[in-house]
N, C-alpha and C positions, 0 to 999 in steps of 0.2 A: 835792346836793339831787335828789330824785327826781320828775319831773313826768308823770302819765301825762294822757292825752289827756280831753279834754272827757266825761263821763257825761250822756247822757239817758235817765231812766229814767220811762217811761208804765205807769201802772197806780197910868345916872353914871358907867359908867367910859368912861374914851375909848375904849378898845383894843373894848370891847365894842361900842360905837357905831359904830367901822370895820368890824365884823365883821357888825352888824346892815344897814349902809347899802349893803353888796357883799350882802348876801342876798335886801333888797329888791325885792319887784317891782312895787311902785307908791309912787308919790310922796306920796299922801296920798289919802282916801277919794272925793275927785273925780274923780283919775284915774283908780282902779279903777273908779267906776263908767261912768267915760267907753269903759273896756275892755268892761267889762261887755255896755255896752248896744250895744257895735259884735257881739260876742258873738251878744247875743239879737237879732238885728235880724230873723231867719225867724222870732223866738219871737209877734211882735206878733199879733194879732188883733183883732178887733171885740169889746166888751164885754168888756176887758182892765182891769183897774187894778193899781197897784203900791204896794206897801205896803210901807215902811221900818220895818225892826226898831229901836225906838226906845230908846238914842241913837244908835246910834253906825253902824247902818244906813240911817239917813233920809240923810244924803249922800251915799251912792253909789246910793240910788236915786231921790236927785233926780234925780241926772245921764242916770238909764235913763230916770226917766218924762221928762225934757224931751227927748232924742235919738228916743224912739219917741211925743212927743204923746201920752202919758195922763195920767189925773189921777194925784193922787199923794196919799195919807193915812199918817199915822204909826200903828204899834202900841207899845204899850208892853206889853215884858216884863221878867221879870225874873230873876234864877237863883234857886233855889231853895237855901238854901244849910246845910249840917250844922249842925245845933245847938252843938256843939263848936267847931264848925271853920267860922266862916260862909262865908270865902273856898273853902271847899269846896264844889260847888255838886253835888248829888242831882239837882237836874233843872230844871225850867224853866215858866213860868207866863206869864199874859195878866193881864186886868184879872179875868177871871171865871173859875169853877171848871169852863168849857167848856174852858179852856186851857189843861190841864194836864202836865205828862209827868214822872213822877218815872223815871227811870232807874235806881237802885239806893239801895236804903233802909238801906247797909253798917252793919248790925244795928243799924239802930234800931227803936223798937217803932213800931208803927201812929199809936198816940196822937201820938208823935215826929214821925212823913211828916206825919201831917195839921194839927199847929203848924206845922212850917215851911211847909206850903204853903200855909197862910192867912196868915201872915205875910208870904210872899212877894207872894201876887195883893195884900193891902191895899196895896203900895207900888207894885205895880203898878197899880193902880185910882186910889191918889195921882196917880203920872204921870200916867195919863191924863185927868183930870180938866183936869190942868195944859195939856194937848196942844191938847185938846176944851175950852176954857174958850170962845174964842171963833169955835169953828168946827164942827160938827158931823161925824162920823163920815160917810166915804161909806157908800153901800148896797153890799152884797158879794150880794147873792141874784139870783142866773144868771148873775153875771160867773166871768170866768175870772180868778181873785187871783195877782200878778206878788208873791210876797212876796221882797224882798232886807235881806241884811245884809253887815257887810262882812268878815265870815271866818266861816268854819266850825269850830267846836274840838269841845267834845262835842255838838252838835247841840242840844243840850238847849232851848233858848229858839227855836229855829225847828221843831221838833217839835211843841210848844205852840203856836206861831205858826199851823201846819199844821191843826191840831186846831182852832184857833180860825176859820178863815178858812171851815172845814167846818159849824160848827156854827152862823154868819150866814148861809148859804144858796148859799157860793160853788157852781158848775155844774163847776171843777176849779181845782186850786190850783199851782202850780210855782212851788219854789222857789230860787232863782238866788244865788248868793255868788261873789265874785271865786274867793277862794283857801279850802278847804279841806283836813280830814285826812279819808286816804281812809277807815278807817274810820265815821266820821262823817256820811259822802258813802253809803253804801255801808245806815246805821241810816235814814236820812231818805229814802231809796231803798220805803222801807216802809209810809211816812206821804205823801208829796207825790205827784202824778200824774208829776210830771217834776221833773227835780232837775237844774238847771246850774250846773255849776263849770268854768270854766276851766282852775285851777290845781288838779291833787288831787295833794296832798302825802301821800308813805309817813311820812316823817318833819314834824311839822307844830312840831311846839316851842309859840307861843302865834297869835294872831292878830294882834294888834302885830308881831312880829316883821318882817313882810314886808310893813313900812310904812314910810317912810321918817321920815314924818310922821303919830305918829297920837295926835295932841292930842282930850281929852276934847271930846264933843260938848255944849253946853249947851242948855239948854227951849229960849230965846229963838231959835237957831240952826234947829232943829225946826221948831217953829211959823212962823219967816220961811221956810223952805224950802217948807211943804201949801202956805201963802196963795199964795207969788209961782207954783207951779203949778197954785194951784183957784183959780178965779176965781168957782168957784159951784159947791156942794158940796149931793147928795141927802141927809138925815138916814136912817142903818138905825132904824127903829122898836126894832128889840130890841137897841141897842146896847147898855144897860145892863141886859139881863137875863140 
């Protein structure tokens, strides 16, 4: 396994199970983010907030926003995924067509990218409804947005994520993941003012892979994690536009 050094960049079978649990490098998305946030601990600032890529990134940044005291809000995105192939995923989306990033449209026609990526924001806009039923979106406009998830694969849903945190008003965005693939580390290098990964893997495989523990995340799991670190929460005016 190949591990190069931290990047800041400003501007069912058994046999497989022993194989995945020696490759592991965190225990389960707590502990990454408990790495994480020891990580970003020079990252903090005044008018910071962190934002978990939703599901499966709002626990490892619960764990950064409770280690560095910030508030903490969910985004929900979603992959954008081949009409053919939906587990194939072209790129990556928000609740709104502010958050978009298709990465390659592998010959499909226009009419094609732009179903699936309506497709896509409508189940992301579902989630978020679900997220925000009874708590309102913070404000992002002149903060600095802490967006985490908990691995990096094709970048694709934190590219969007990126794009989305820009077009609420953030003042600079940085985005933080345990473990990523360096190329991946390297596309988002492009879109984010800073981009921290601890782990940047040559060879990256999936994101699961180098979890010990990486059991689906559920709504209700989400939403107990904003609440127990907002205790009082500003609404963004244009959340929903």
């Amino acid at each position: 396994m190949t591990t190069e050094s931290v990047v800041r960049h400003r501007a069912g079978h058994a046999c497989l199970a022993t194989i995945r649990a020696v490759d592991a490098l965190f225990e389960n998305r707590a502990d990454a983010g408990r790495r994480l946030a020891v990580h970003l601990g020079q990252t903090r600032v005044d008018d910071m907030v962190v934002v978990g890529l939703a599901r499966g990134g709002v626990p490892v940044a619960a764990e950064v926003a409770r280690s560095l005291s910030l508030p903490l809000d969910a985004l929900a995105v979603r992959k954008v995924g081949h009409p053919s192939q939906p587990e194939y995923g072209i790129g990556g989306v928000t609740p709104s067509q502010n958050g978009v990033y298709v990465r390659s449209g592998d010959g499909l026609t226009d009419e094609q990218v732009r179903r699936a990526v309506e497709d896509a924001v409508a189940k992301a806009a579902a989630l978020d409804l679900v997220l925000h039923r009874d708590r309102p979106p913070l404000d992002l406009e002149g903060k600095v947005v802490l967006l985490v998830d908990d691995g990096l694969a094709t970048g694709a849903t934190m590219i969007a994520a990126v794009r989305w945190a820009r077009h609420r008003g953030a003042a600079r965005v940085i985005a933080a993941v345990p473990v990523g693939a360096a190329s991946s580390v390297r596309l988002l290098q492009g879109e984010a003012d800073e981009v921290d990964c601890p782990q940047i893997l040559q060879r990256f495989r999936a994101v699961g892979w180098w979890y010990e523990d990486f059991s689906p995340v559920t709504d209700g799991e989400v939403v107990q994690l904003v609440a127990e670190l907002n205790p009082a929460t500003t609404e963004d005016p244009r959340h929903r536009s």
